[in-house]
N, C-alpha and C positions, 0 to 999 in steps of 0.2 A: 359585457362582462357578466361574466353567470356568478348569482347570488344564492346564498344558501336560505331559504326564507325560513327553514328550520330552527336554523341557530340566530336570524331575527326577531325570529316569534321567542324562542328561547328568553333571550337576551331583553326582548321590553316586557316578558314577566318575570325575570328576576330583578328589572329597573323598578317594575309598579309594586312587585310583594319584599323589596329591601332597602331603605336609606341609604342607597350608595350614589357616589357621585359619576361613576360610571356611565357613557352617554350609547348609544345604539352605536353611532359611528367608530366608538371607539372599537366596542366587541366585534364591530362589522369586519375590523379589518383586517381580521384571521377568515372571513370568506374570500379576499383576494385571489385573483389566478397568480397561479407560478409566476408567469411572464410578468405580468404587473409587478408581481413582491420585487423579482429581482431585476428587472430593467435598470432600474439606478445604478445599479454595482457594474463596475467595468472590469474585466478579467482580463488584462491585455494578454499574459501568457494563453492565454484559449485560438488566440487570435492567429497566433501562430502556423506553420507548416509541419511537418512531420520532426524534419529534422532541429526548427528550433527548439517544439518539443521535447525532444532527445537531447536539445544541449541544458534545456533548464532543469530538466532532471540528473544529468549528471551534475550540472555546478551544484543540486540542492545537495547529492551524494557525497561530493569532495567535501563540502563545506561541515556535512555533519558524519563524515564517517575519516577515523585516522587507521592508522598502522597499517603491516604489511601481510598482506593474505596470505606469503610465502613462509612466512615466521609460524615458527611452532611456538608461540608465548600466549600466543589466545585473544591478543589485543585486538585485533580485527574483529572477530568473531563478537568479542563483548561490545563494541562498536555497536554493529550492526545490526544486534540484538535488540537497543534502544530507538531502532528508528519503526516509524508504524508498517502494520503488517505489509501493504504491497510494495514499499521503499527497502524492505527487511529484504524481501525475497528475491527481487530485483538482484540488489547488493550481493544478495548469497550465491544467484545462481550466473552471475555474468562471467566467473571464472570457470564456471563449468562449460558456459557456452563457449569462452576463448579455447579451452581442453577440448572442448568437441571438435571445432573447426580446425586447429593448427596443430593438435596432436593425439592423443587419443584421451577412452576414457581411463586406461594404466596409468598412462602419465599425469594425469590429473589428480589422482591420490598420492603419488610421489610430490605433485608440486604443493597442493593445497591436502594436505591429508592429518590438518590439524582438528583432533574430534570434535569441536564445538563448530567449527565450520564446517566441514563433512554435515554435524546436524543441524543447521542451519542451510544447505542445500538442501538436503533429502526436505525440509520444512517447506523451503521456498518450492520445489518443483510442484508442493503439492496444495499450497495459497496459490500458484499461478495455473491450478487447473491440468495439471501433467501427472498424473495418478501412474500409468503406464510407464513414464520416463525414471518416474522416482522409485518403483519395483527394480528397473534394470538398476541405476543407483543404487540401493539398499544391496541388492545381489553383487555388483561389482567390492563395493565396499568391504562386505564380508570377504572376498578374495584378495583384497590388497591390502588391507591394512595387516592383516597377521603377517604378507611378507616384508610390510614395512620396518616391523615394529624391531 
């Protein structure tokens, strides 16, 4: 195990120049390795395959996201809103990916063309590193939704 002798030598002259009850070993044990710190902790979801993976991430989505993506009331959107950023964007853009694969990007503003979710995709494509996809986004958008509306 690699020690930090820095924050040793530190730590026994703040022990010798303050009354505290603070011992070497104690301060020591923020020079721990990674591995060490967290060896105790079992992660069994880590343990998994791709696709368990992907099932514990949707049960976490079912469980904290409601309403219907299809509804123009906004519920979904403010949903999804609440959960942390790459659960957010995940959640935003998985209706975009079903529009891409099984029907286009037109119909994907007809089905899902509710404005808080519309911005909550363009959000999500670009927390997942899709800077490129989310311009074509942004540019389609401006063409569908006025003939939505």
């Amino acid at each position: 195990m690699l020690k930090c002798h820095a924050l040793e030598d530190t730590a026994a002259w703040l022990v010798s120049q303050f009354p505290v009850t603070a011992s070497i070993k104690t301060l020591a044990r923020y020079t721990r390795s990674v591995d060490e710190t967290f060896n105790h902790q079992h992660w069994p979801v880590l343990q998994k395959d791709d696709a368990g993976l992907n099932d514990e991430l949707f049960k976490l989505l079912k469980a904290r996201v409601s309403g219907n993506p299809y509804a123009a009331d906004g519920i979904f959107a403010a949903n999804i809103a609440l959960l942390p950023p790459g659960l957010k964007a995940m959640a935003a853009t998985h209706w975009l990916d079903i529009s891409l694969t099984l029907d286009s990007l037109t119909w994907h503003f007809g089905n899902f063309g509710e404005p808080q979710l519309v911005a909550e995709t363009e959000a999500g494509l670009r927390e997942l590193g899709l800077p490129e996809l989310a311009s074509c986004f942004v540019e389609a958008k401006e063409l569908m939704l006025p003939l939505l509306a």
